[in-house]
C-alpha angles and dihedrals in degrees: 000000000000140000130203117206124192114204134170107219142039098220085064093044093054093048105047087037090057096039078050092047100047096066095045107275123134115240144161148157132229119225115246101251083050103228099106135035135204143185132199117235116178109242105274102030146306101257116110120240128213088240085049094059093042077064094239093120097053101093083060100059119127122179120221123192113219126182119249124222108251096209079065091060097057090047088066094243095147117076104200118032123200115198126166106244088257093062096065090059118086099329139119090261086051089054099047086051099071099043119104107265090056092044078057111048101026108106107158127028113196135195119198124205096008099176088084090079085068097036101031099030115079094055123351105044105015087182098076081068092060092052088112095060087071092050093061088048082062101032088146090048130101108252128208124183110180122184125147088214123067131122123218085256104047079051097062092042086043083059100044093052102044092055094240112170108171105025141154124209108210102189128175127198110279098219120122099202088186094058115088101209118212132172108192123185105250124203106276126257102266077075095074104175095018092058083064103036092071093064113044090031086077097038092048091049096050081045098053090039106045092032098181089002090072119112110246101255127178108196106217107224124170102208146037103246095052089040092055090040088056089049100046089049093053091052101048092042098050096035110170083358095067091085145055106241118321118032095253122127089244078070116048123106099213135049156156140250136193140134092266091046109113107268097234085063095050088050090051096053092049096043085061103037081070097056119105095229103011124185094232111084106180130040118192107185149141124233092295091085094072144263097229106025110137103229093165087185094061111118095163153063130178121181097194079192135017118269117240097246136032082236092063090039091057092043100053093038092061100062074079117094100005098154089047098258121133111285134179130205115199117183121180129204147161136211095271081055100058088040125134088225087057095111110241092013117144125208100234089061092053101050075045098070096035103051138101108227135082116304100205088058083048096061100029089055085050093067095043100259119123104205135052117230089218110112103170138106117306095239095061098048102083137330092263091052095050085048090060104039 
């Protein structure tokens, strides 16, 4: 048997194909123009050990891309397949899918993250639109489509596009009860360095000062020139102290990450974000780095601007806490970032940034659920909530 699993970023392929291999499925992905493919082994093998699994190795792991054989591929020997959207239109791998051996063996076809054909498929990725058409290739087929974020009402249009007739939604109450949520006003935008430097100042001198005690922290820009800014501050800030031990990139504890970074250093941030305990201790990075990556260790979430969406907003803020342990997401704006004129900007985002109520029962009302799972104290809900206690 075969799945087929539609996702929207490599960072994410890499991670679920290596946590699959790793305890002896076969797994691959298909590159987007789908002509290679390529799978993900951890240096020294794919087979689990009993310490592995004890979790003592984990701090060791490193993660090695190897080409697949492509005639592999059209023999049907992996046994999940991860492709980008736009590798199942007009491409080699479209065209071994429909041939009879996968017509055969495919019994599931999955779409991660499906909230991005709404998001990504008008402009940027037209592809994500075309997501039914596969369907329809596996109409006998089960079919899974997985997002955190979806509102009752992107539901019901997700459904409609992607030609579902018998379905079940299966949704869970978006609330993270362990993420202390809190907006601050940040400088406008005429100060244009100074705008920046009172976010990352902070951050660079609890970096320089906690070293491995700091907690792991992505900053959340949204462009190249802020995020270069952020990374050039760090470094010059921290200096010598900006690694653990000799001055190699396996030992800083900062970094970047962005689509036209080099890959192996890509591979190398996300091979340590999943760690439990990581070297690495801050993360600035786009959207490249990945909407559903598992990075346990995170503790931490700051959005230097507001995302366009409260989708987006909810997505990026729970890579925070993911093994339960207290997390905080901080976001900064001013009043140009929460503009009508801001392209893709929805009003509910911005009358997000600028109340007065609780953020947590904003956000949880958004999805269609009526409580928040948060019980604590009222101080440590949100920022709003601590202002008015």
């Amino acid at each position: 048997m075969i799945v087929l699993v539609v996702s929207p970023l490599n960072s994410l392929i890499q991670d679920q194909i290596s946590n699959l291999r790793r305890v002896g499925i076969a797994a691959c992905t298909i590159n987007i123009s789908g002509t290679k493919g390529m799978t993900y082994n951890e240096a020294g093998g794919d087979e689990v050990s009993s310490d592995d699994e004890e979790g003592n190795n984990l701090e060791d792991r490193a993660v090695l891309e190897c080409d697949v054989p492509f005639d592999m591929i059209e023999k049907g020997a992996y046994k999940i397949i991860y492709a980008h959207p736009e590798t199942f239109q007009k491409t080699k791998f479209a065209q071994v899918i429909r041939r009879k051996v996968y017509q055969e063996l495919v019994c599931a076809v999955v779409i991660d993250e499906v909230h991005m054909i709404s998001e990504w498929g008008d402009d940027f990725r037209p592809a994500f639109k075309k997501l039914g058409e596969l369907i329809c290739v596996f109409d006998g087929s089960r079919h899974l489509v997985l997002t955190a974020t979806a509102t009752p009402a992107a539901v019901k249009s997700l459904v409609k596009l992607l030609n579902f007739k018998d379905h079940v939604v299966v949704s869970a109450n978006v609330d993270r009860p362990n993420i202390y949520i809190e907006i601050c006003k940040r400088l406008p935008n005429i100060h244009k360095f100074e705008k920046l430097d009172g976010i990352i100042q902070p951050i660079a001198e609890e970096l320089k000062e906690k070293q491995h005690d700091f907690p792991v922290t992505i900053i959340n820009v949204d462009n190249l020139e802020s995020l270069g800014y952020f990374y050039q501050f760090v470094s010059y800030h921290l200096q010598e102290k900006g690694y653990k031990g000799e001055q190699i990139p396996q030992n800083r504890i900062f970094g970047q990450y962005h689509k036209d970074y080099p890959d192996d250093m890509k591979q190398l941030i996300i091979g340590e974000l999943v760690k439990p305990n990581p070297t690495i201790r801050l993360v600035m990075a786009t959207v490249a780095l990945g909407m559903g990556i598992n990075a346990p260790s995170v503790e931490r979430i700051i959005h230097s601007r507001p995302p366009t969406t409260l989708e987006k907003y909810q997505q990026e803020i729970g890579r925070a806490g993911r093994a339960g342990q207290p997390a905080h997401a901080i976001m900064y704006y001013n009043n140009s970032d929460i503009a009508k004129n801001r392209k893709g900007l929805s009003d509910v985002m911005a009358q997000f940034c600028k109340q007065d109520g609780c953020y947590r029962r904003t956000l949880v009302n958004y999805f269609g659920f009526d409580e928040v799972l948060y019980k604590g104290e009222r101080h440590n809900c949100c920022s709003n909530c601590r202002g008015s206690s």
